[in-house]
C-alpha positions, 0 to 999 in steps of 0.5 A: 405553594403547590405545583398544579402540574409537573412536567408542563410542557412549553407553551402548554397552560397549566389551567388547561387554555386553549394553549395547552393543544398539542401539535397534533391536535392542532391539525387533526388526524392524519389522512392514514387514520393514525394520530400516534407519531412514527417511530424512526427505522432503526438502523444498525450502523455496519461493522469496521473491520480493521486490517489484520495485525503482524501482516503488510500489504504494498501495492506494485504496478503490474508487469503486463501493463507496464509493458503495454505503456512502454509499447505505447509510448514507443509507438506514438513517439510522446513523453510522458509525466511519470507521475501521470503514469502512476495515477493511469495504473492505480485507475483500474484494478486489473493494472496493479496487484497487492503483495501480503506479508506476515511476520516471520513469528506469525501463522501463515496466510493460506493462498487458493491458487485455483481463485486467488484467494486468500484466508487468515485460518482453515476455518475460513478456507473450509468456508470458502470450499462450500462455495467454490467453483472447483468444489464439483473437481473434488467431490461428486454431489448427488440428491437421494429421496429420503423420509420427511420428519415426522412431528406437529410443526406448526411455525416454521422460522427462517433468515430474515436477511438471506431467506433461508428457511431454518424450519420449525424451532422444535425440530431437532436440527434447528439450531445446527442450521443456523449455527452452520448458515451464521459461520458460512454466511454471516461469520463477520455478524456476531451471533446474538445479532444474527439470531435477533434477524430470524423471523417465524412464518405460521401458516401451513403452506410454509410447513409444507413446502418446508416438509417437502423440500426435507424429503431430498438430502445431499451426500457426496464422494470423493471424485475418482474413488467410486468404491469408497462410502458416501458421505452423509453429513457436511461435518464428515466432508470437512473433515476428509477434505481437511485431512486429504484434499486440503494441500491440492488446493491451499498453500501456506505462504508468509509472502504472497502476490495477488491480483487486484482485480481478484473479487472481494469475496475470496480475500478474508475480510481483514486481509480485504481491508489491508488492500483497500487501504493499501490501493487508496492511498496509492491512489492518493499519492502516486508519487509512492510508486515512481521509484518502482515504475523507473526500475519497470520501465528500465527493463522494458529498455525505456529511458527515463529522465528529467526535465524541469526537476520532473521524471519523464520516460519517452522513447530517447533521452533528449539529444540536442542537435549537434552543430553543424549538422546536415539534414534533407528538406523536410527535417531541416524545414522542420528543425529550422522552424522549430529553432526559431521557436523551441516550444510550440504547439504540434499545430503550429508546425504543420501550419508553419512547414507544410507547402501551401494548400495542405492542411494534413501532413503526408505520410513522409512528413509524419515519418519524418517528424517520427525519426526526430521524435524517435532519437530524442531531437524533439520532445511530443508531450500528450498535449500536444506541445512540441519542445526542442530540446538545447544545449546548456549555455555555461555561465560566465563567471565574475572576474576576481579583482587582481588585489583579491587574486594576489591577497589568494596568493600570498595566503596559500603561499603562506599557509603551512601544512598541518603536522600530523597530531601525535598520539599521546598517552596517558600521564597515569599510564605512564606514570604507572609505567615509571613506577613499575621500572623502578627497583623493588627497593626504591619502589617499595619506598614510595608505597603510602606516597602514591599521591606525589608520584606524579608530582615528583616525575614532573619536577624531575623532568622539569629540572632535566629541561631546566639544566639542558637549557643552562648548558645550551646558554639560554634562560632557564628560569622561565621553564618552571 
């Protein structure tokens, strides 16, 4: 049997029916004139880059923004969740810093302490020199007309994603300028694919305004040293900032403390990545920083305690009020109501404690309402609930029937101390002890009998108990 068609498609007839149309067919050209089927966008998926081996990032609050939630809280006079406190530092950057440490048998990380940046190697710090703000305190730049190249440039090539115009491909410096834009601009990128991103333009205005922008040059010199040369070429201005202005702006560090908030461009990449991943799971679990925020607040002279197994800090630890105790009017209106209901909304106190005909609360009432707050008599949470704290009842414990409390006597009247367990020493040890205190003679006749010594010495003191025990009257045959 012959196979007319190989391949047949489904739903497709081999003897060419009317089912064997494509779909395209079916509905007719297409309103833009073009049967073919589009092609779907490539799309190249973004590089991970992982953190950077042998270095550690921790996140810690910042000091400024402690101080300001301690200044708050004293201020309103309200309790607040320690856990709400680290999620409200972890919400914006400005409020925490990243602290980066490498390992002692690293290289060190390089810190700028003009911008807060940080780089993994030189090379990066020089890269970043180029872009810096304080680039213009270091060197003086200065644009000189020179003379254009000269050649047949017909095509003229540049970055198809900055836009940087490279120039013609025969010209001689073409490819020292997308080497340098690839290591200044795109050094994540790999340099095949970099190189598939440059695009040509053939057209003459292209060629020209390439020409015209080759007429000017850059060189620069050193800032403060108007007599010495000026530099060329970007290669030589590397080299003297490497060798003599390298140390002013970049220390060598292996700990370093760095502002969150700092931009992203002025970390190195991997070093970028250990912070994100540092500050995303601080923000995933607060509870990580609680202990570092109570040793913060501590020094901020703000207490910090626990309430139902939670960690609060407030302006004063919770003091219940002592029995007894003597207040003026107002306070003890207040300490009244709130003895009849301990936890309430702050609301409710003022509908229950004000004279008729006041809805707000005056000044004198606010003040004091702020004394009880202020010495831990009352509790303000940030939702308003007003808890008074109280004394904790102890709990009476059951009664012991009397024949359980004399069965208790009688045991520990009874129990006898634990002699102290003597040290025993080893049976070889001292049967080598014995052996050794024997005569040369004597000794020198056991020599082959090694074995029995220890039989021996025990028989023999056996016996010596033996007769001690016949002397004294008792029953000597049950020693053995």
């Amino acid at each position: 049997m012959v196979r007319e068609r190989q391949g047949a498609g489904r739903g497709e007839r081999r003897d060419g029916g009317g089912r064997g149309f494509s779909r395209d067919e079916k509905r007719g050209p297409r309103r833009d004139g073009r049967n073919e089927r589009r092609e779907p966008e490539y799309r190249e998926r973004e590089v991970e880059i992982l953190p950077a081996p042998g270095i550690r990032c921790s996140v810690q609050p910042n000091l400024d923004a402690i101080h300001l939630i301690a200044k708050e809280v004293v201020h309103v006079a309200r309790v607040y969740s320690l856990f709400d406190i680290a999620k409200t530092l972890m919400s914006q950057r400005e409020r925490f810093h990243g602290i980066f440490t490498a390992e002692a048998n690293r290289e060190p990380m390089y810190h700028g302490h003009r911008d807060n940046s940080l780089w993994l190697t030189k090379e990066e710090c020089v890269r970043h020199f180029w872009s810096a703000d304080w680039r213009g305190d270091l060197y003086e730049e200065e644009e000189v007309e020179i003379e254009g190249p000269q050649g047949n440039f017909q095509v003229v090539a540049k970055c198809g994603l900055s836009g940087y115009v490279f120039g013609p491909p025969n010209y001689h410096a073409y490819q020292t300028s997308i080497r340098q834009v690839h290591r200044e601009k795109f050094a994540n990128m790999p340099f095949d694919r970099y190189a598939a991103k440059i695009v040509t333009e053939r057209s003459e205005e292209a060629v020209q305004a390439w020409l015209h922008g080759m007429k000017t040059k850059k060189r620069w010199r050193p800032v403060g040293q108007e007599e010495s040369a000026w530099l060329e070429d970007k290669a030589e201005v590397e080299r003297h900032f490497l060798g003599n202005r390298f140390p002013e702006m970049y220390v060598a560090t292996h700990q370093v403390e760095i502002p969150a908030h700092t931009k992203g461009h002025l970390f190195s990449p991997s070093l970028l990545a250990h912070l994100k991943k540092s500050a995303g799971h601080a923000a995933n679990h607060p509870l990580i920083l609680i202990p570092t925020i109570c040793n913060l607040l501590e020094k901020e002279h703000l207490p910090v305690f626990k309430k139902q197994g939670k960690l609060f800090a407030g302006p004063s630890r919770p003091h219940p009020i002592p029995e007894n105790t003597t207040f003026s009017e107002r306070p003890a209106k207040i300490v009244e109501w709130m003895s009849a209901n301990p936890e309430t909304k702050l609301a409710a106190l003022w509908e229950a404690v004000l004279p008729e005909g006041e809805k707000d609360p005056s000044a004198e009432w606010l003040g004091d309402l702020f004394w009880l707050l202020s010495q831990g008599h009352l509790l303000l949470f940030p939702n308003d609930v007003l808890v008074m704290p109280t004394r904790r009842k102890a709990e009476p414990q059951p009664a012991k029937p009397a024949k359980e409390k004399a069965a208790a006597a009688k045991k520990a009247k009874n129990k006898k101390p634990k002699k102290p367990r003597k040290h025993r020493r080893s049976r070889l040890l001292a049967i080598y002890q014995r052996v050794e205190e024997m005569p040369v003679r004597e000794r020198l006749s056991l020599r082959g009998y090694e074995r029995t010594v220890s039989h021996r010495i025990r028989l023999k003191a056996a016996y010596s108990k033996q007769r001690a025990l016949a002397r004294s009257g008792e029953d000597a045959d049950d020693v053995i």
